[in-house]
C-alpha positions, 0 to 999 in steps of 0.5 A: 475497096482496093479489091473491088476498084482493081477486080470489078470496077477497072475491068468495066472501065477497060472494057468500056474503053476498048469497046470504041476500039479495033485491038487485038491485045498486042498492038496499040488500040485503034479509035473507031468509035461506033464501028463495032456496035453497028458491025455486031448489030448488022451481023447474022451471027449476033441475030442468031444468037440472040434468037437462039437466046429469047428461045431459050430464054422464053421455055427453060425459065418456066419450065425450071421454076416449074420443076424446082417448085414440084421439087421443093414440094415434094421434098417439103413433103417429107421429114427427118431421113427422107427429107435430107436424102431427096433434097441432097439427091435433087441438089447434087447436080448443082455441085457438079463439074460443068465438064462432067455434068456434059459427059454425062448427057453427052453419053445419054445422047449419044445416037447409036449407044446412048441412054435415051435412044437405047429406051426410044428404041425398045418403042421402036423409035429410030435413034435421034441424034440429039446433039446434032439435029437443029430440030432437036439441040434446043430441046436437049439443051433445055433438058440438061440446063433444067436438071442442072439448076433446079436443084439450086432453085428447090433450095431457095424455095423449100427454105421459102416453103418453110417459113410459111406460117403452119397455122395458115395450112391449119385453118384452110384444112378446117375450112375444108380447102384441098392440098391444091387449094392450100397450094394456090391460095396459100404456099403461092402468094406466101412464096411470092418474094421469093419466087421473085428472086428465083426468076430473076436470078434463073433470067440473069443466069439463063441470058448468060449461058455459055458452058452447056452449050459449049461443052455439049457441042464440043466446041472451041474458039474457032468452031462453036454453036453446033451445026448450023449456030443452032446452039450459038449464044451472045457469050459463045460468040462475044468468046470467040470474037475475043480469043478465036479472032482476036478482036478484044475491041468487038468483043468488048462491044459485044459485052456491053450489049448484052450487059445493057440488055441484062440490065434492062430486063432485071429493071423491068422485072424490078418494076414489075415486082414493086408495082405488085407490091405496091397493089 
């Protein structure tokens, strides 16, 4: 409980405190109590940030779940040796240091060395700069976010896939159902609960990314988002707000924000989710 008070609920406590103030960590707070709410909500940065985050937040979700249950499939497939290899193989992404796992999608990007645009070009392709094209940053963000959580999303579901019942496969084989009706009338609705805490966990996850886009557009706490904010997201701001400006106050603010936002969509989905149980 001491632990608890001291490292969870005393920061929130602060937090909410100094959002109703103008501080920059030295000087005493200053009172002004709605101001910071109504700046970040007026300002064009946090617009973009939270357009860029229903973006990403609308494919990479998806297309994720998508991926890890192709993954979890395919590797539930498998027995003894082949299983454990393929399923340490599309985990090991997870385990990886952020800082590394940017480096290697930033050489893959890179524009006149880089994996991708050396196989574009045997198509005749022009290279493509990746990570600095707003045509393009969305897009190569979603792709390393995608190789980087499905691994962990393939776990929580194959271990799903493995306590569906095999008699259930059994008789739909008898009663003549192909693979891809076992699927849809059996390992999808058996998979249902779990499936459940999959998208919430990858929507709470995914509307608080902060290191990918941060490393992938090398940026600091002055400079961050990519050309054009095209990769700006809530925590890169609510960060450079906090340790780039100075303003711990604002920045406060901004975290409740987003923490109210994350607290609403979690609800709505929990409601969604009983009401299908329910039914």
């Amino acid at each position: 409980m001491l632990l608890f008070v001291v490292f969870f609920l005393y920061p929130i406590i602060s937090g909410l405190f100094y959002s109703f103030h103008d501080w920059n960590g030295v000087r005493e707070p200053t009172f002004v109590g709605l101001s910071n709410y109504r700046w970040l909500i007026s300002s064009r940065d946090f617009s973009r940030a939270m357009t860029n985050l229903c973006v990403y937040l609308l494919i990479t979700v998806p297309i994720g779940i998508f991926a890890a249950l192709g993954l979890a499939l395919l590797v539930d497939s498998f027995t003894g040796r082949w299983a454990n290899f393929f399923r340490n193989a599309y985990f090991l992404p997870v385990v990886l240091p952020a800082f590394l796992a940017a480096t290697i999608w930033r050489w893959i990007y890179a524009p006149n060395f880089g994996l991708l645009n050396m196989i574009l070009g045997w198509f005749g392709i022009p290279a493509v700069n990746f990570l600095n094209d707003t045509g393009t940053m969305m897009y190569a963000l979603i792709a390393v976010d995608v190789w980087v959580s499905a691994g962990f999303n393939m776990v929580i579901l194959l271990a799903g896939l493995k306590n569906i019942p095999t008699e259930l496969y059994e008789a739909a084989r008898l009663d003549g159902a192909n693979k891809w009706q076992q699927i849809i009338h059996i390992t999808l609705p058996m998979l249902g609960p779990v499936m459940f805490f999959v998208v919430t966990y990858s929507v709470i996850s995914a509307m608080q990314v902060f290191d990918k886009p941060w490393l992938l557009t090398g940026s600091s706490f002055t400079e961050y988002g990519g050309r054009r904010g095209a990769l700006l997201f809530p925590v890169m701001d609510m960060m450079g707000q906090a340790f780039g400006e100075l303003k711990f106050g604002l920045a406060s603010a901004y975290g409740f924000i987003l923490t109210t936002a994350i607290v609403a969509v979690t609800a709505v989905m929990y409601l969604l989710g009983n009401r299908k149980e329910t039914k």
